[in-house]
N, CA and C atoms as a LAMMPS dump frame, in Angstrom:
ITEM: TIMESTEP
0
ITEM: NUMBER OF ATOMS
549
ITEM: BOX BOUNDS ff ff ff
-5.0000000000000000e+02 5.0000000000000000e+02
-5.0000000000000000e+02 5.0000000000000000e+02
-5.0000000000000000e+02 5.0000000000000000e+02
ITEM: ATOMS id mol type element x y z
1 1 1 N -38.369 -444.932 -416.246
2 1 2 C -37.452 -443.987 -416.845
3 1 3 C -36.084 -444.645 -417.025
4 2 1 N -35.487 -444.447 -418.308
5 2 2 C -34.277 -445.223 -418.608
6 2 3 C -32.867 -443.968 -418.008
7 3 1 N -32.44 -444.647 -417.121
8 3 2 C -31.335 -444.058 -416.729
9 3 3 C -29.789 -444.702 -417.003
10 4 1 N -29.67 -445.411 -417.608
11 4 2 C -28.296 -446.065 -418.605
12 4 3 C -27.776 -445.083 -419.306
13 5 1 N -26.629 -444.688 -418.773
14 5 2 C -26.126 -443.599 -419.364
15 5 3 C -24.69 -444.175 -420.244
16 6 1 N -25.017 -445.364 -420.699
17 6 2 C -23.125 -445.65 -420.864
18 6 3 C -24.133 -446.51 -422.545
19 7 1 N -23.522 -446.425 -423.791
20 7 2 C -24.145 -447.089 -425.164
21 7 3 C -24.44 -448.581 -424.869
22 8 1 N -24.835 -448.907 -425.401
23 8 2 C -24.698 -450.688 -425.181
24 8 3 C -23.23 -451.227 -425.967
25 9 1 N -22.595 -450.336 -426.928
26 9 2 C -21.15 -450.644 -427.244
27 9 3 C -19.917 -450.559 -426.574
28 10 1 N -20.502 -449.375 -425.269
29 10 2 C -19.087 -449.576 -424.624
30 10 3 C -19.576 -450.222 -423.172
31 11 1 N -20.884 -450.414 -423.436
32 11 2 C -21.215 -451.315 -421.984
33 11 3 C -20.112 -452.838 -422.01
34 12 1 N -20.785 -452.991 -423.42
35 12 2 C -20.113 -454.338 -423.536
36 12 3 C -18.167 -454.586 -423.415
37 13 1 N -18.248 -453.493 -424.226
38 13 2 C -16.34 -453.014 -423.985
39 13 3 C -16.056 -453.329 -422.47
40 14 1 N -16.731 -452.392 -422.127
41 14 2 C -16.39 -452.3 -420.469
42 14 3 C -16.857 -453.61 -420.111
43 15 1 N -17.863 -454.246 -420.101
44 15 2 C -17.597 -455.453 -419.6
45 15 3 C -16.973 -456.19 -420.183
46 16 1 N -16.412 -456.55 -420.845
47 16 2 C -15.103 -457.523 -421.172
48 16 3 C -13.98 -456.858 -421.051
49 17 1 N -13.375 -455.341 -420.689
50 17 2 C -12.557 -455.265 -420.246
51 17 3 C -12.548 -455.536 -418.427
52 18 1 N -13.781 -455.604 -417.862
53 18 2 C -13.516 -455.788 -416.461
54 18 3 C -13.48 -457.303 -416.47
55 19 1 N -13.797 -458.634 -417.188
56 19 2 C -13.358 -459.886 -417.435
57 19 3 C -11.899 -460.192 -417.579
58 20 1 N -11.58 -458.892 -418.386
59 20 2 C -10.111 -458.965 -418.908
60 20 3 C -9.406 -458.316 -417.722
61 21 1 N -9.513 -457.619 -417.067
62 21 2 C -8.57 -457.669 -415.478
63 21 3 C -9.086 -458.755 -414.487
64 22 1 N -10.098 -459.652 -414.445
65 22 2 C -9.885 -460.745 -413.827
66 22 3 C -8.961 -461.545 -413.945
67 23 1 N -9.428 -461.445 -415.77
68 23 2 C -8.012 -462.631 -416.472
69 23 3 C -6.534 -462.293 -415.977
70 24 1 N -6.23 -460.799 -415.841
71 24 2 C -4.902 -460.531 -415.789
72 24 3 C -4.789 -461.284 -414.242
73 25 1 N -5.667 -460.87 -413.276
74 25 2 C -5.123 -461.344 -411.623
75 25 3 C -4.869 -462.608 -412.309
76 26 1 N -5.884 -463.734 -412.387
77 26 2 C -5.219 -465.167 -412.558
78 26 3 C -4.334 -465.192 -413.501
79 27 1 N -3.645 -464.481 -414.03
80 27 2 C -2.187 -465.022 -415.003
81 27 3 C -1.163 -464.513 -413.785
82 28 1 N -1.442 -463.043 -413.22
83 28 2 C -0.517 -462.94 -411.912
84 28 3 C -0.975 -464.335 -411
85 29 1 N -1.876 -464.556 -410.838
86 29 2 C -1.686 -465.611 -409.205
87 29 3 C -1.276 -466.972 -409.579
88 30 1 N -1.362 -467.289 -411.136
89 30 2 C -0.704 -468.877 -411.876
90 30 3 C 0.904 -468.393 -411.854
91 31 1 N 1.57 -467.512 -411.93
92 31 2 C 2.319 -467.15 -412.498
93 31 3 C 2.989 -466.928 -410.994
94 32 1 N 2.585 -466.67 -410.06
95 32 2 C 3.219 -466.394 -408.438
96 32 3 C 3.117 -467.606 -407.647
97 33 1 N 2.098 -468.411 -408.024
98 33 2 C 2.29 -469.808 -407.727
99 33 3 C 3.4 -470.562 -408.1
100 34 1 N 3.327 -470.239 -409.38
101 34 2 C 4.669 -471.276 -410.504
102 34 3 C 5.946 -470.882 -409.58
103 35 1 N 6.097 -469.84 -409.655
104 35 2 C 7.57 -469.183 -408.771
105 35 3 C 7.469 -469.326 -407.869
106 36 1 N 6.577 -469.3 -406.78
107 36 2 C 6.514 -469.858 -405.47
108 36 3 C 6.899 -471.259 -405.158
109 37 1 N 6.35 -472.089 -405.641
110 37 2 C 6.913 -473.672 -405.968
111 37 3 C 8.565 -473.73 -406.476
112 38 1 N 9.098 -472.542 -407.274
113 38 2 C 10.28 -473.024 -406.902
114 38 3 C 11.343 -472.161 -406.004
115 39 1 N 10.449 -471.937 -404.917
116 39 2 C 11.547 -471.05 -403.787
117 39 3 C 12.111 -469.808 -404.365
118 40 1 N 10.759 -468.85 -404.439
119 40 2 C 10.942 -467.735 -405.324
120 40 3 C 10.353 -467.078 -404.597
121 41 1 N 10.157 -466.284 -403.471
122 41 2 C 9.464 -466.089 -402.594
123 41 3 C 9.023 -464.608 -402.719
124 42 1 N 10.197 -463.801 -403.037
125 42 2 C 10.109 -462.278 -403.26
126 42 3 C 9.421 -461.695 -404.472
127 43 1 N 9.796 -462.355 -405.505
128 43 2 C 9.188 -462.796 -406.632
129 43 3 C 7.605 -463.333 -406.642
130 44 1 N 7.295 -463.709 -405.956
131 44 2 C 5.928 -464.126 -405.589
132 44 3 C 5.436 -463.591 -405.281
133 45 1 N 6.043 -462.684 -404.463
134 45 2 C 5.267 -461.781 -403.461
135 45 3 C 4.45 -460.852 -404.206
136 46 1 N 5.59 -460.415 -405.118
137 46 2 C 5.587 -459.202 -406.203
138 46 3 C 4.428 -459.627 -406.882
139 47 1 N 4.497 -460.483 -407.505
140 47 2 C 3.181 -460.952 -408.445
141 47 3 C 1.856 -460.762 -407.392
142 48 1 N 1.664 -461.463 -406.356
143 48 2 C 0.667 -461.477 -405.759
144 48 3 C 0.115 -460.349 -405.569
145 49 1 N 0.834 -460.031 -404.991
146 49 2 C 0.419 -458.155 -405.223
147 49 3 C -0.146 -457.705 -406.158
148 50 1 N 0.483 -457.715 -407.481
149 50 2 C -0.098 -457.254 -408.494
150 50 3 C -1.59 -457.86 -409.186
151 51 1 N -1.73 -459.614 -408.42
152 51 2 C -2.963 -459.978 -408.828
153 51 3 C -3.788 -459.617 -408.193
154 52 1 N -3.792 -459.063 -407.019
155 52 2 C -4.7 -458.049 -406.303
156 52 3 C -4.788 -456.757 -406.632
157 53 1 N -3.775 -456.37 -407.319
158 53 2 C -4.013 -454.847 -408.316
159 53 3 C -4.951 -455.127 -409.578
160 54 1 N -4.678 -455.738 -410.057
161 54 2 C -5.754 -456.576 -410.836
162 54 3 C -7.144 -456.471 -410.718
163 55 1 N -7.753 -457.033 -409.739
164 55 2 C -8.969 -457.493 -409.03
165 55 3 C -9.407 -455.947 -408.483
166 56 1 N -8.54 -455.187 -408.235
167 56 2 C -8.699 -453.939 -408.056
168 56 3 C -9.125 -453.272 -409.327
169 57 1 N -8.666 -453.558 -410.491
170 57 2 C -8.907 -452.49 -411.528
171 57 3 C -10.033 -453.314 -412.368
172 58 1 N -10.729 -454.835 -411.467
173 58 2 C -11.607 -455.317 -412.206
174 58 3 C -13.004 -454.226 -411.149
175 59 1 N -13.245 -454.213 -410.177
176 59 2 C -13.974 -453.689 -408.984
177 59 3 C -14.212 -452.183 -409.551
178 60 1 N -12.97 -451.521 -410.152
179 60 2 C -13.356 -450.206 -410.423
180 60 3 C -14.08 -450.137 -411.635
181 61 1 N -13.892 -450.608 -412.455
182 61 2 C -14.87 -451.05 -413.809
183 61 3 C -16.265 -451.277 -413.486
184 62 1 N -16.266 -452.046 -412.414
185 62 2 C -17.483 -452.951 -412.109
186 62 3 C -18.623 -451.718 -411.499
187 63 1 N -18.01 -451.344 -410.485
188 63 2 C -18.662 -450.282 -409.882
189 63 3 C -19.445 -449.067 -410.966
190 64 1 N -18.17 -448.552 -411.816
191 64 2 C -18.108 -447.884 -413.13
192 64 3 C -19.88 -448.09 -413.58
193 65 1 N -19.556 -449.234 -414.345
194 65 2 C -20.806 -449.575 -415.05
195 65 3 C -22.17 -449.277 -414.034
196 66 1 N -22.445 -449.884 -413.14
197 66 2 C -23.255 -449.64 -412.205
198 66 3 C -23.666 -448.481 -411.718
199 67 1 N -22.992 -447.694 -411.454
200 67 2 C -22.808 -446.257 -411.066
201 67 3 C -23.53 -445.02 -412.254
202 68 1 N -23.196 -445.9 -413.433
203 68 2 C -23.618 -444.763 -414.7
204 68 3 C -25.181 -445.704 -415.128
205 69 1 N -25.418 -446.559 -414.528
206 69 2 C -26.798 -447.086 -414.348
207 69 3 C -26.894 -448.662 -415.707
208 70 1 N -25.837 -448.507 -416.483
209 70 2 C -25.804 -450.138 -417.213
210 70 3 C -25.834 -451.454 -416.397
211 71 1 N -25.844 -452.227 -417.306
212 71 2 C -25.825 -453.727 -416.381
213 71 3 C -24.465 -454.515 -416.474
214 72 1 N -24.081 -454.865 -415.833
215 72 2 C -23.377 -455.707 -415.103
216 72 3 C -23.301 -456.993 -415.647
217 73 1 N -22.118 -457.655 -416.563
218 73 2 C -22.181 -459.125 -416.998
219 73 3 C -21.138 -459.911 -416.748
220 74 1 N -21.238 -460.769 -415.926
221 74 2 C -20.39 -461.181 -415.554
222 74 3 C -20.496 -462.707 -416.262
223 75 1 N -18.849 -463.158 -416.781
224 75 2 C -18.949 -463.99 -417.766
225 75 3 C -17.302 -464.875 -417.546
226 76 1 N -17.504 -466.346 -417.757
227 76 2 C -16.371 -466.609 -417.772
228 76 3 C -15.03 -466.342 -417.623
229 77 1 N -13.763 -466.426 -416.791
230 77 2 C -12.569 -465.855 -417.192
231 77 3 C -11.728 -467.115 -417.915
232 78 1 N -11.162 -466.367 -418.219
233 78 2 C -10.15 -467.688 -419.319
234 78 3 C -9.004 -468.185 -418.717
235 79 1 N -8.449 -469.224 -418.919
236 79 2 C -7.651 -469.445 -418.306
237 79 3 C -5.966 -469.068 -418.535
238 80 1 N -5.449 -469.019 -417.441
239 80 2 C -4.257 -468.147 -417.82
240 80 3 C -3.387 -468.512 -418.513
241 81 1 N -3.666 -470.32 -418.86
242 81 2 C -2.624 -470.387 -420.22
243 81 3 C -1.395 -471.208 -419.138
244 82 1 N -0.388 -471.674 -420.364
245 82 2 C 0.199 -473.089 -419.485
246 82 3 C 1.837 -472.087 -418.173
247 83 1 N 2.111 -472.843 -417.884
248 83 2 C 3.319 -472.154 -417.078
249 83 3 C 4.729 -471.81 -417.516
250 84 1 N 4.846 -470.534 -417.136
251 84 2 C 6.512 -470.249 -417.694
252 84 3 C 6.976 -471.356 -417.911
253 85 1 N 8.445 -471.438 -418.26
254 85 2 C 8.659 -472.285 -418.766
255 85 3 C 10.396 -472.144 -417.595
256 86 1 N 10.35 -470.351 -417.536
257 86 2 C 11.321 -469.99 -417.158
258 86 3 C 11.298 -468.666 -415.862
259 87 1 N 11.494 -468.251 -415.421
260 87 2 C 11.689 -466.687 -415.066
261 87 3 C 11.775 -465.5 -415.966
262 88 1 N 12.505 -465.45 -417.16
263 88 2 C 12.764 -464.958 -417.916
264 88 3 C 11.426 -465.012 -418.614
265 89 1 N 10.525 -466.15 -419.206
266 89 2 C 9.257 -466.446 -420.274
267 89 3 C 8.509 -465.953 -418.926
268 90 1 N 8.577 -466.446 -417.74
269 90 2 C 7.45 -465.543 -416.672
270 90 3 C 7.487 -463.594 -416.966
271 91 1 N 8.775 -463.079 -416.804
272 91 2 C 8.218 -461.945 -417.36
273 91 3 C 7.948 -461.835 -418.406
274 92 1 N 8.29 -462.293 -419.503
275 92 2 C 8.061 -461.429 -420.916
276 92 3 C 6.417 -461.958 -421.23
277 93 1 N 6.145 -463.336 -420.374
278 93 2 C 4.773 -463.075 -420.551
279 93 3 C 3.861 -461.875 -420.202
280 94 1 N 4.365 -461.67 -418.923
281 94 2 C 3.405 -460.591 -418.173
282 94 3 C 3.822 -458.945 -418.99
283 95 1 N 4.767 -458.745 -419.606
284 95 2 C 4.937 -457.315 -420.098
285 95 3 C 4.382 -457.988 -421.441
286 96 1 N 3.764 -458.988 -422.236
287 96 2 C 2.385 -459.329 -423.427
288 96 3 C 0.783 -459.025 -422.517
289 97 1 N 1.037 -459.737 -421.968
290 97 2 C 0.008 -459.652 -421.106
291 97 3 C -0.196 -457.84 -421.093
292 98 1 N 0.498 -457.076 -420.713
293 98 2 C 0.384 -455.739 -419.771
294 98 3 C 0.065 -454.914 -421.326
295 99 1 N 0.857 -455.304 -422.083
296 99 2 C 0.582 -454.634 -423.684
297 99 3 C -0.87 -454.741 -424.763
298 100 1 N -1.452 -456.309 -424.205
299 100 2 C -2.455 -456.462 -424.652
300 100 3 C -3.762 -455.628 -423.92
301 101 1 N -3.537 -455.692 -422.781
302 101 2 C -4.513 -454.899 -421.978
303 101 3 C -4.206 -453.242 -422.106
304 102 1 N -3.555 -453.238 -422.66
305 102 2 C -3.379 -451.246 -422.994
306 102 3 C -3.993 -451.648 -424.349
307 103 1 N -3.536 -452.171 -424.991
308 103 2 C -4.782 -452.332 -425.965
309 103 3 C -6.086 -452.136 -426.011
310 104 1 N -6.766 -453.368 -425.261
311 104 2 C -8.386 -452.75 -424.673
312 104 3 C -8.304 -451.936 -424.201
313 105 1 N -7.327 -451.084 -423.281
314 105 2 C -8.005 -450.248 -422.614
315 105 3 C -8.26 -448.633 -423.684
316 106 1 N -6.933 -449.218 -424.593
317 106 2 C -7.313 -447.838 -425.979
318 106 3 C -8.353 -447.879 -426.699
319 107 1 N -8.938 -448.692 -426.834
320 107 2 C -9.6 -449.325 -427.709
321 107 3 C -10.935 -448.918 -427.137
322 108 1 N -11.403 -448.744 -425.762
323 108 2 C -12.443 -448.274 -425.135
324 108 3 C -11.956 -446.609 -424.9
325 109 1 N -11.55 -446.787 -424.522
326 109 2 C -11.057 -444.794 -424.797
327 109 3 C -11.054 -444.295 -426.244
328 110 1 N -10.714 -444.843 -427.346
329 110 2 C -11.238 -444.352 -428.742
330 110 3 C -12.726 -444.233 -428.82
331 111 1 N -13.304 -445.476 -428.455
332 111 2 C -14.908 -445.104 -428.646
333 111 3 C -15.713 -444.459 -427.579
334 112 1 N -15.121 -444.18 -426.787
335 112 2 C -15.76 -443.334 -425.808
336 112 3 C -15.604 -441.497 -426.537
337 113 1 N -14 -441.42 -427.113
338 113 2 C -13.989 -440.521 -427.546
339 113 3 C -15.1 -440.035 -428.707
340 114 1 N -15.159 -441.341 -429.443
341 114 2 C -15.71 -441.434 -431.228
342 114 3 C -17.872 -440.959 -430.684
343 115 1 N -18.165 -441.709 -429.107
344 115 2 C -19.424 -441.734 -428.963
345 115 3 C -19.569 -439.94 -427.985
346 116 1 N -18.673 -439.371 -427.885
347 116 2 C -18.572 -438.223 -426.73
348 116 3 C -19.133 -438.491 -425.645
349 117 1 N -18.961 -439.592 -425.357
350 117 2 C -19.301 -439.965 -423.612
351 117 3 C -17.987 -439.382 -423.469
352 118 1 N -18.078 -438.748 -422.476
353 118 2 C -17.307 -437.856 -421.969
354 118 3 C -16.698 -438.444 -420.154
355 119 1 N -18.035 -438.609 -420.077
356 119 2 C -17.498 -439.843 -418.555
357 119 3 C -16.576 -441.001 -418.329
358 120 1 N -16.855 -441.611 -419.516
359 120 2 C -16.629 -442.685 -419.89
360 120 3 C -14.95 -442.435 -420.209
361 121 1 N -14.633 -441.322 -421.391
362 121 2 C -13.198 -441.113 -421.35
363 121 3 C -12.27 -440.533 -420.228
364 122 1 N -13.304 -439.621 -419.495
365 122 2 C -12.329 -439.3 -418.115
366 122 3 C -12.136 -440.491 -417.273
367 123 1 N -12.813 -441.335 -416.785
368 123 2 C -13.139 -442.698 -416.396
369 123 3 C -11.91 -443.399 -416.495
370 124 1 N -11.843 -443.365 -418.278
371 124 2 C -10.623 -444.573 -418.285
372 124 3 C -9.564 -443.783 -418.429
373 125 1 N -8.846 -442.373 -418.33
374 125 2 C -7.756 -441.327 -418.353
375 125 3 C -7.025 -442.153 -417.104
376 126 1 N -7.529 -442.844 -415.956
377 126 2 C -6.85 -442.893 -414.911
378 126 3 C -6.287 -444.553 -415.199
379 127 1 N -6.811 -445.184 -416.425
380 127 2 C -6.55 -446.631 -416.929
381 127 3 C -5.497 -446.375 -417.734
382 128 1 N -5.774 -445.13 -418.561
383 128 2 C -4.392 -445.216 -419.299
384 128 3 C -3.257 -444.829 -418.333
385 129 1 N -2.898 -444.264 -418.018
386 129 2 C -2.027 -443.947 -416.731
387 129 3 C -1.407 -444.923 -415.632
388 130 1 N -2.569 -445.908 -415.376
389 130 2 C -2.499 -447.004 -414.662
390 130 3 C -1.14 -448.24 -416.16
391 131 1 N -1.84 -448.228 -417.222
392 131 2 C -1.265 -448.924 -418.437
393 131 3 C 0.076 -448.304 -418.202
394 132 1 N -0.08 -447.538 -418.377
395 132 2 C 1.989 -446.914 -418.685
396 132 3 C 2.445 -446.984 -417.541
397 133 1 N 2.228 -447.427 -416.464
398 133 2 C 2.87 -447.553 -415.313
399 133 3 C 3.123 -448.918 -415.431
400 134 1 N 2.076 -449.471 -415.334
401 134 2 C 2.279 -451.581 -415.536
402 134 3 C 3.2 -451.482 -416.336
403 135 1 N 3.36 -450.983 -418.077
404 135 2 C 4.286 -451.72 -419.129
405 135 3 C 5.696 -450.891 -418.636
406 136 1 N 5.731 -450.105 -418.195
407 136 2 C 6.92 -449.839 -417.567
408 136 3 C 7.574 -450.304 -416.097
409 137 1 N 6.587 -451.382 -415.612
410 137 2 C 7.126 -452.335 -414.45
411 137 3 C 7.63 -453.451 -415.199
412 138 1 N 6.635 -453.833 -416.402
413 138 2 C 7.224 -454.562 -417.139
414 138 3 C 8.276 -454.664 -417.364
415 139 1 N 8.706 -454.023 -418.225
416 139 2 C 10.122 -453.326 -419.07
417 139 3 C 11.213 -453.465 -418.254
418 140 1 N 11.063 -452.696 -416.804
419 140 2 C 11.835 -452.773 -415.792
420 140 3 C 12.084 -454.197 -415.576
421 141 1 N 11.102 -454.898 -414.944
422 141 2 C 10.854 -456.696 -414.715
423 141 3 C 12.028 -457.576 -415.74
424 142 1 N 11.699 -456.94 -417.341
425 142 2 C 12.246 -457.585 -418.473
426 142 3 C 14.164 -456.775 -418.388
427 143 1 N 14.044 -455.602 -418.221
428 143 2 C 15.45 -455.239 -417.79
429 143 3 C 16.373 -455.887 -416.861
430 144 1 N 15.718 -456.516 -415.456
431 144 2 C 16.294 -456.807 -414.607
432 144 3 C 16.611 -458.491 -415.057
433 145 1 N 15.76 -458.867 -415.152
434 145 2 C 16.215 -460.53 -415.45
435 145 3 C 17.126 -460.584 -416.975
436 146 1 N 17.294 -459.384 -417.955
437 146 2 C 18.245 -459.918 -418.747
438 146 3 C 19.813 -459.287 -418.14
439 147 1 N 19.904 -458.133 -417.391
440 147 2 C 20.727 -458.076 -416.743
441 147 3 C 21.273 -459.505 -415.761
442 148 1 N 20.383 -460.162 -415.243
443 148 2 C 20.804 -461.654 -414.337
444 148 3 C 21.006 -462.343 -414.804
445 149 1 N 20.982 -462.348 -416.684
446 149 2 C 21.307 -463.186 -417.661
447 149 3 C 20.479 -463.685 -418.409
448 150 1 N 19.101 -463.559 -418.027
449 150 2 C 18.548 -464.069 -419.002
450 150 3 C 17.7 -465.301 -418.939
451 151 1 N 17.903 -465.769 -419.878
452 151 2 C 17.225 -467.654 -419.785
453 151 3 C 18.356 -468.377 -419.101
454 152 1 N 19.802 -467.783 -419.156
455 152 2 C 20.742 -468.313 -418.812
456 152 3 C 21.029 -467.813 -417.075
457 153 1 N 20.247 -466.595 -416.674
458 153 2 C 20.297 -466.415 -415.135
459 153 3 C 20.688 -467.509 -414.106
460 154 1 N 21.993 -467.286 -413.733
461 154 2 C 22.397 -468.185 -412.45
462 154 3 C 21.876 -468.178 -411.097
463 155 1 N 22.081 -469.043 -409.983
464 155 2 C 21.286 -469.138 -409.152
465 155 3 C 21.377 -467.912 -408.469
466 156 1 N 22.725 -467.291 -408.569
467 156 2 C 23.3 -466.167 -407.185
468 156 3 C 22.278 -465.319 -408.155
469 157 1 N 22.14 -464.948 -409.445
470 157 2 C 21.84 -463.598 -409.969
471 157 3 C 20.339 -463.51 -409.262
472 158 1 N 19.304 -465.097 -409.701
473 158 2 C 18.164 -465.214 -409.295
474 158 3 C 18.165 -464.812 -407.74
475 159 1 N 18.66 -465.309 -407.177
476 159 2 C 18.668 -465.022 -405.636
477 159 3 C 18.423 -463.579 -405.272
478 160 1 N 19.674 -462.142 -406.11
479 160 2 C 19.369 -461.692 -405.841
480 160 3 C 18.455 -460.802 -406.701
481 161 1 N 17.956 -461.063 -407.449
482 161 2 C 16.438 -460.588 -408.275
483 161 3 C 15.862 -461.028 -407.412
484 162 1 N 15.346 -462.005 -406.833
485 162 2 C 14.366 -462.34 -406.004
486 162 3 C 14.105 -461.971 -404.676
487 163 1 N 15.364 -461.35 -403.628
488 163 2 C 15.487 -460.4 -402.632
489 163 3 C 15.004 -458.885 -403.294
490 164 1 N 15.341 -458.479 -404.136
491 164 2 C 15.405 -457.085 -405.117
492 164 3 C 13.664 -456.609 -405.053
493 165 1 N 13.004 -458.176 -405.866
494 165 2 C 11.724 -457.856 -406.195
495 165 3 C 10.455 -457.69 -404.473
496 166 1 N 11.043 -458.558 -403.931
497 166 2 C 10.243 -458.784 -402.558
498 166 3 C 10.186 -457.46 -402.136
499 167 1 N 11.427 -456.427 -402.388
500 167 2 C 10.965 -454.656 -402.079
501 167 3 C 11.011 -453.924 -402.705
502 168 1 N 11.124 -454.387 -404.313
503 168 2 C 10.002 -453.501 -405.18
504 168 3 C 8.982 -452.798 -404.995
505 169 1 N 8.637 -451.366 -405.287
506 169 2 C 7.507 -451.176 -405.122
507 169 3 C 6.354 -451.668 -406.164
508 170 1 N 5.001 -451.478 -405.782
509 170 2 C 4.338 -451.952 -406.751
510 170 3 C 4.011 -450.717 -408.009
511 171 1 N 4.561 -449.31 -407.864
512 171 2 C 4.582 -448.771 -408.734
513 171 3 C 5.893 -447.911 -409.319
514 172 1 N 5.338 -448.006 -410.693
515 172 2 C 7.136 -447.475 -411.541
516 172 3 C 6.507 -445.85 -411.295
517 173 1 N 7.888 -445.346 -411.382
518 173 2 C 7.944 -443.522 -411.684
519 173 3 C 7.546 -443.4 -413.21
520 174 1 N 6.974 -442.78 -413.549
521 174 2 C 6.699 -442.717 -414.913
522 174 3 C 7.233 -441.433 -415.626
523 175 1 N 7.496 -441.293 -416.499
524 175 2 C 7.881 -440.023 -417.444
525 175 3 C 7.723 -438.589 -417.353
526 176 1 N 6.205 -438.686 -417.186
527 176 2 C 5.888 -437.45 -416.844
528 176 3 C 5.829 -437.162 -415.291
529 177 1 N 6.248 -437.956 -414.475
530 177 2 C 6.385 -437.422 -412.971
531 177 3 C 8.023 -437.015 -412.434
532 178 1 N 8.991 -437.194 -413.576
533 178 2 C 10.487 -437.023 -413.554
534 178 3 C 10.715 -435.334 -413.934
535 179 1 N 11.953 -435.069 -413.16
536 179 2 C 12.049 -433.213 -414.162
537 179 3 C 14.181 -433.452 -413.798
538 180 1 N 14.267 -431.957 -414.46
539 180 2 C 15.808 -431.949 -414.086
540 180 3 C 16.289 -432.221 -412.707
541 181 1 N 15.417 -431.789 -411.984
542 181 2 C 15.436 -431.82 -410.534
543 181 3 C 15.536 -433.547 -410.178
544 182 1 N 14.913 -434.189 -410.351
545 182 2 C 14.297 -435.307 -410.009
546 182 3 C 14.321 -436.136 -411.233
547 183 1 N 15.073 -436.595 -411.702
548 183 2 C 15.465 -437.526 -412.664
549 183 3 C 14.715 -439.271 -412.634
């Protein structure tokens, strides 16, 4: 008895989007390395973290598929591509990075909508949500280092971006969790 409850179109979606949050951890853990090497410690931290948020939102996919009875493909990850260049090119990579992956993740929520798998779109409701939180750590990430100047960021500004980020949390307030009350 065939119990695969997920199309073979968004099986495949879904598995290359759970490839594609592997990919994201290793661009976080190349990218927390790079800054780690240059006495970036808080900054590192931050990333690391997030490449384990990563690996987290590859596991929930993974399970996902399995759970609704499809198969499981596990396939190459790519590599994360060469090293900042800067602090400044370290974030604005990762808020491309965070934009491209709201991409897939719309992109599987349209056809989940278009196929009425219905699982499948509640499923990823908690991905989109997860997305607007990342590109708005982003944003934040990209706010704070052009406030420190930029490509041109001095050592004191880096210093203290890099104390700042070490107690960052790993999640932004988002839009709809703000009111008059609570700004």
């Amino acid at each position: 008895m065939e119990t695969n409850r997920i199309s073979p179109t968004l099986t495949a979606a879904l598995n290359a989007q759970m490839t594609n949050e592997a990919h994201n951890a290793q661009i976080y853990l190349a990218y927390a390395s790079w800054i780690s090497d240059k006495g970036y410690e808080g900054i590192a931290n931050f990333l690391f973290r997030h490449a384990n948020e990563e690996r987290n939102h590859m596991m929930k996919i993974l399970e996902y598929i399995l759970k609704r009875g499809a198969k499981v493909i596990i396939t190459e990850i790519p590599s994360p591509g060469p090293d900042p260049v800067s602090i400044n090119d370290c974030f604005e990579k990762i808020f491309k990075s965070e934009v491209e992956n709201t991409t897939n993740i719309y992109t599987i929520v349209n056809k989940s909508l278009e196929e009425q798998d219905w699982a499948t779109w509640n499923f990823m409701q908690w991905f989109v949500k997860e997305q607007t939180e990342e590109e708005t750590l982003a944003m934040e990430l990209l706010s704070k280092i052009k406030i420190a100047g930029g490509e041109n960021a001095g050592n004191d500004a880096l210093y203290a971006l890099d104390k700042d980020l070490g107690k960052t949390p790993d999640d932004a307030e988002l839009a709809q969790d703000v009111s008059v009350e609570n700004p």
